[in-house]
C-alpha positions in Angstrom: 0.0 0.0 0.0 1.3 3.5 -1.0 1.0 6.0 1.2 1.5 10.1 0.2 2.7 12.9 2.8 3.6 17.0 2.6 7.3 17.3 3.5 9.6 21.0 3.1 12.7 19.3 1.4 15.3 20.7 3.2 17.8 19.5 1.2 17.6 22.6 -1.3 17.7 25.9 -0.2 17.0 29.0 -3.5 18.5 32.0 -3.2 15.5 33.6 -1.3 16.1 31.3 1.2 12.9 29.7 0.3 12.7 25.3 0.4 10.1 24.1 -2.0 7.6 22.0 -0.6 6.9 18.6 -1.9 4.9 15.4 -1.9 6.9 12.3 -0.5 5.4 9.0 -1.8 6.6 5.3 0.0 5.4 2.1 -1.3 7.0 -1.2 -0.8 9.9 0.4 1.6 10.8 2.8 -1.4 10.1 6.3 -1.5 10.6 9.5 -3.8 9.1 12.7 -4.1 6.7 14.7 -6.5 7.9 18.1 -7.0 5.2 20.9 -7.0 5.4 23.9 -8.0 5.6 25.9 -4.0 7.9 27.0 -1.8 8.3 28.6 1.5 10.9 29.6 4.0 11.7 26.7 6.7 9.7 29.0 9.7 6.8 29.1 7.7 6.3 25.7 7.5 4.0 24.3 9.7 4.1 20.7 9.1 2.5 17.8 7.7 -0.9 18.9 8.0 -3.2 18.7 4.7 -5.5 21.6 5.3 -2.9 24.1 7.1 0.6 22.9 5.7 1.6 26.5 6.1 1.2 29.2 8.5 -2.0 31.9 8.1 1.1 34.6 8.1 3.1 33.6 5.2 2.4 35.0 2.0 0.1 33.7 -0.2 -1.1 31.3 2.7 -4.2 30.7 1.3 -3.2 30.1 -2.2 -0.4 27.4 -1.0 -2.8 25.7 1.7 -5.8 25.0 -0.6 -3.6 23.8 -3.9 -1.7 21.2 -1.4 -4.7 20.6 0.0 -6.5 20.2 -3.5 -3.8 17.9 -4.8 -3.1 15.7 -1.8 -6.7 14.9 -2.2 -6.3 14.3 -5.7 -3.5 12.1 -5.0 -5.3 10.3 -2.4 -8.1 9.3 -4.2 -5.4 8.2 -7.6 -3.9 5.8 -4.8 -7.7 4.7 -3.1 -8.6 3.7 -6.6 -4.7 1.6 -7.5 -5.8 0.1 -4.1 -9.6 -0.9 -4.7 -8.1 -3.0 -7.9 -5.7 -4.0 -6.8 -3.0 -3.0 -9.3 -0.9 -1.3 -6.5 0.8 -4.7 -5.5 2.1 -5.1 -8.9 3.3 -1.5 -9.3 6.8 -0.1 -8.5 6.9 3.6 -6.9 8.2 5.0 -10.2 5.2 3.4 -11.7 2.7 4.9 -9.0 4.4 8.9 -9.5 3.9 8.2 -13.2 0.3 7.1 -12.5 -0.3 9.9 -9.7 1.0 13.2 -12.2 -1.1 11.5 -15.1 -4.6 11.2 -12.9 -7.3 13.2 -13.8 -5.6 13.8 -17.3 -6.2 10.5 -18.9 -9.5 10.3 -19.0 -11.4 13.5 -20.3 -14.4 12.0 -21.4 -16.9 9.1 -20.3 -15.6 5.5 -20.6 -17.0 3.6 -23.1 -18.7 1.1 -20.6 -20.3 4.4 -19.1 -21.5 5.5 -22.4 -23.4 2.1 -23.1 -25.2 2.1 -19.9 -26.1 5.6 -20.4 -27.5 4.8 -23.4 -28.8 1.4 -22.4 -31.3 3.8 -19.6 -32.4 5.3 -23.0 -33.7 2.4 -24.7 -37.0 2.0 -24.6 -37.6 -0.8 -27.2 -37.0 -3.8 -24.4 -36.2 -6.2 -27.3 -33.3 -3.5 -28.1 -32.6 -2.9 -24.8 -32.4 -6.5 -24.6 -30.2 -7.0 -27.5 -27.9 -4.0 -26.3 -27.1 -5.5 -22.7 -26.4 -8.9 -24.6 -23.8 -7.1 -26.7 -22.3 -5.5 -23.6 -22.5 -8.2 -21.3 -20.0 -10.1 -24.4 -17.9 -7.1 -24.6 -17.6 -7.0 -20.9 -16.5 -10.9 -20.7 -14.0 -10.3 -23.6 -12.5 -7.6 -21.6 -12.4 -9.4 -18.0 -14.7 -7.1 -16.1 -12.5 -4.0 -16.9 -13.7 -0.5 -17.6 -13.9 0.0 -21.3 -12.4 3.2 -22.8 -12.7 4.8 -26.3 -9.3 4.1 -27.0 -9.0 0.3 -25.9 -11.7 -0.2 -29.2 -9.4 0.6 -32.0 -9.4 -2.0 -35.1 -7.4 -4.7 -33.5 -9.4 -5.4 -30.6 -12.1 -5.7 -33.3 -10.4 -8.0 -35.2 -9.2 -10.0 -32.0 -12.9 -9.5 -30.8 -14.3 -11.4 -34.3 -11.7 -14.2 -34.0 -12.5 -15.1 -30.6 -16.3 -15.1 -30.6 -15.9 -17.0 -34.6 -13.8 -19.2 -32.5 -15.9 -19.6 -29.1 -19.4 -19.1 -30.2 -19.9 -19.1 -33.9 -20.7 -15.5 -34.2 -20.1 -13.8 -37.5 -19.5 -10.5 -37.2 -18.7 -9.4 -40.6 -21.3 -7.4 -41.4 -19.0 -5.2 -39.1 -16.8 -3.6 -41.9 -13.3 -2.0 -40.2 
């Protein structure tokens, strides 16, 4: 399990006098830190604290409180979800920073498994609607239970798709044209 805390790195000092303030991440007795962009000088530091990480005095208190605030959250929740599937066990803390600066920026629209149920509400035909959650409930078994995006149905999932229900069920899909 990872685990994501507010440090002052110490270790460098700008010309101000000012130490920038960063997120240190440990998972699996390994640890490094995610830069941001906020520094302050070492007296002004409160601590480890997520909604006061910086005294009411220092400049710009307010500003520097809520956006650690706002992205410790953020990170939190990128973690919450690595742990609730698991894939956190498998991942090296390298591979969690990468995940943690990418969340929230991968996925800017609906997954395609979203999408379909949206739509599947809309149906009103129950022999469509029927029809629909038959399709999706095969799509769904061909991809393991995991969320669907946009981008995982590109032409050679389609193709791998056709062979595998040709293969396993008889199903043509060739009136499909890709």
């Amino acid at each position: 399990m990872a685990n994501i805390s507010i440090k002052l790195d110490k270790r460098h000092k700008n010309e101000k006098g000012f130490y920038p303030i960063k997120f240190y991440l440990n998972h699996k007795r390994t640890s490094t830190f995610i830069s941001t962009s906020l520094s302050v000088k070492e007296e002004m530091f409160i601590g480890e604290s997520i909604e006061k990480s910086v005294k009411v005095n220092c400049p710009n208190s307010k500003y520097i409180n809520s956006t650690l605030a706002e992205i410790y959250y953020k990170f939190s929740n990128a973690l919450l979800e690595l742990e609730k599937t698991g894939k956190d066990t498998s991942m090296s803390v390298t591979d969690i920073k990468k995940y943690l600066l990418s969340y929230g920026k991968q996925r800017t629209i609906d997954s395609f498994s979203e999408y379909y149920n949206s739509y599947l509400e809309k149906i009103s035909n129950e022999k469509s609607k029927y029809l629909y959650s038959y399709t999706f409930n095969l799509l769904n078994d061909f991809f393991k239970g995991e969320t669907i995006y946009f981008e995982n149905l590109n032409v050679g999932t389609l193709r791998n798709l056709d062979d595998t229900w040709a293969k396993t069920m008889g199903i043509n899909t060739r009136g499909i044209t890709f």
